[in-house]
N, C-alpha and C positions, 0 to 999 in steps of 0.2 A: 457543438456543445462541449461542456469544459462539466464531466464528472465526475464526482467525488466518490472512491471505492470506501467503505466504511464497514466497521467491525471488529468485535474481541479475535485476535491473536486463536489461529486454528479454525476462523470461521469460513475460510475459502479463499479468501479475497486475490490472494496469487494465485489459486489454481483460474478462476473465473476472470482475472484480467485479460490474458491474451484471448481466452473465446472471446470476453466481451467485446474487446476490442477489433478481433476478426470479424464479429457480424455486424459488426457498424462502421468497421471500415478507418478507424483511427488507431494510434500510438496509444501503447500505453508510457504513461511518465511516474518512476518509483525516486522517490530519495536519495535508498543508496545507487540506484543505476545512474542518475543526473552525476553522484554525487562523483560516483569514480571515474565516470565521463571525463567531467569537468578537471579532475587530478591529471587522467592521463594527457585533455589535452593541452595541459599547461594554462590555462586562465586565469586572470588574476583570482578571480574569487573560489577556483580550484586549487589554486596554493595558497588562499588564505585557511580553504579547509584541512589544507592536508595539513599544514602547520598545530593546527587546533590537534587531531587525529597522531599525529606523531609525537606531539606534549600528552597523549591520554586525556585531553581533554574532549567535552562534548561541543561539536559544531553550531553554533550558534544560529538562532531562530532565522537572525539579519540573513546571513550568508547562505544559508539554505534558499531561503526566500528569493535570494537574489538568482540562485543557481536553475533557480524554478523557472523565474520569469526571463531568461536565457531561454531557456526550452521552450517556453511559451511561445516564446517572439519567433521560431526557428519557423520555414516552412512547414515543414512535418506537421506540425499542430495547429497548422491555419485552417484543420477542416475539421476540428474538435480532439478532443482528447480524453484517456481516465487517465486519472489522479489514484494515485496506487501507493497508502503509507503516508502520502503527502502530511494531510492533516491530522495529526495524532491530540491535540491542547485547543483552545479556545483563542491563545495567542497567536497558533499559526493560522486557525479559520481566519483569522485579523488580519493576518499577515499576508494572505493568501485573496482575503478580497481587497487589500491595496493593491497588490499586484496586480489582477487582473482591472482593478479600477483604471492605474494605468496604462494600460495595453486597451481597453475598453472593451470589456470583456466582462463575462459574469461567471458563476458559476450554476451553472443549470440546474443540475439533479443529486441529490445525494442519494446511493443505495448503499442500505445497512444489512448487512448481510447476517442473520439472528441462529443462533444454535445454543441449546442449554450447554449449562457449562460442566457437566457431566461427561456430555457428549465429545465437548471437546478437549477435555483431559483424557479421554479413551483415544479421540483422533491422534491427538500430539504423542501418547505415547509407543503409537505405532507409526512414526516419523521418522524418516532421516532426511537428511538435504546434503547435496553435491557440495564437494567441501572446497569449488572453486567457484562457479555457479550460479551458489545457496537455488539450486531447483531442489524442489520439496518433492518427496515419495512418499507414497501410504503403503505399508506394507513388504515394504523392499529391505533386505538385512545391511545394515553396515559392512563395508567393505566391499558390496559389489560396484560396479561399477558405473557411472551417468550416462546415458543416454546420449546426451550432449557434447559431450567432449572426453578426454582425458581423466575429467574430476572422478574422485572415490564417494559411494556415500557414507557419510559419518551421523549417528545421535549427539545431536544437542543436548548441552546440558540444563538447559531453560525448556527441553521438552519434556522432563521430568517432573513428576505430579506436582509434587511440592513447590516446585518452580512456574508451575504452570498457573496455579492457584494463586499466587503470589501478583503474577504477572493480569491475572482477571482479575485481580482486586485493584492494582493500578488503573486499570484499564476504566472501570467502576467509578473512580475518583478523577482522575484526570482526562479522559478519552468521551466517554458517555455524555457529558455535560455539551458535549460540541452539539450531538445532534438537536440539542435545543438552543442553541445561538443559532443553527444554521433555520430554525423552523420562526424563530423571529427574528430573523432576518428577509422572509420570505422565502425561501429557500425548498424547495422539494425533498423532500424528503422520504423515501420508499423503502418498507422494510421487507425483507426478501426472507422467506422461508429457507436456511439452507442446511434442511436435512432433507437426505436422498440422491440418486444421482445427480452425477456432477450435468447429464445434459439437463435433467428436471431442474435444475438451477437456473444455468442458462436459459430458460427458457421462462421461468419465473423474471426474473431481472430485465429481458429484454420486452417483457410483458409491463412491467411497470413501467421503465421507459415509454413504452408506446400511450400507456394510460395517459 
């Protein structure tokens, strides 16, 4: 299956990839992870982005798309995959069912992962993320140290209210409109309750999967 992770910025969606992905057994694939992938390992369409990225420009929908369906074609993701960030516009769901059109592929299920936006101005402001990483912490002070590696945690400045609000008003206008291309398109579409524990999540999510 080839799933679509979906949701306002703060609603979990990185926390619930890798479980998701552990309990069913596939990769997850994110944008910026393809993206840096693809830079370090030299591909053309890796240094066509880093080109983009070095002028301060924004990477383009083609070459993204193109870096995607790399990943797709890879073994790894011959036994399904989520889609993490992937589809943020109505032009990349576009973009995203050529690609898998040519690999002949579809995309299965979309899960939308719902939190008021109260709730999730309270989460983000109690945010940092690994400043090499970007692993997310709830709760953790700046300046201590990741888990994961070397990296320090640092606040975001887009995880600040005003920033945040801003960012779910984008979100509003440009992002929300997908989950109705993808529902006339056919498309599954599952909306997930994600307030509460993080396993009460998981377990909501691999619940509608199953449905």
């Amino acid at each position: 299956m080839i799933i679509v992770l979906f949701g306002k910025p703060g609603a979990g969606k990185g926390t619930q990839a890798p479980l998701l992905a552990a309990a069913l057994g596939v990769p997850t694939l994110s944008t910026g992870d393809e993206l840096r992938a693809a830079i370090r390992a030299g591909t053309a369409l890796g240094l066509e982005a880093k080109g983009y990225m070095d002028r301060g420009d924004l990477v383009p929908d083609a070459v993204i798309m193109g870096i995607i369906k790399q990943a797709l074609s890879e073994p790894r993701a011959a036994g399904g995959v989520l889609l993490d960030g992937v589809v943020r516009t109505i032009p990349q769901a576009e973009g995203l069912a050529e690609v898998c059109a040519q690999l002949g592929r579809t995309v299965d299920a979309v899960l939308c992962f719902e939190i008021d936006d109260d709730e999730i101005v309270r989460r983000l402001g109690s945010r940092t993320v690994c400043e090499r990483c970007q692993t997310p912490y709830t709760g953790r002070e700046a300046g201590t140290p990741c888990d994961k590696g070397d990296g320090v945690l640092v606040r975001r400045k887009d995880d600040e209210p005003a920033a945040v609000r801003n960012r779910l008003e984008v979100y509003e206008r440009q992002t929300a409109p997908v989950l109705n291309w993808y529902r006339e398109h056919g498309t599954k579409v599952a909306k997930i309750d994600a307030v509460g524990s993080v396993q009460d999540v998981t377990a909501r999510a691999l619940g509608a999967l199953a449905a």
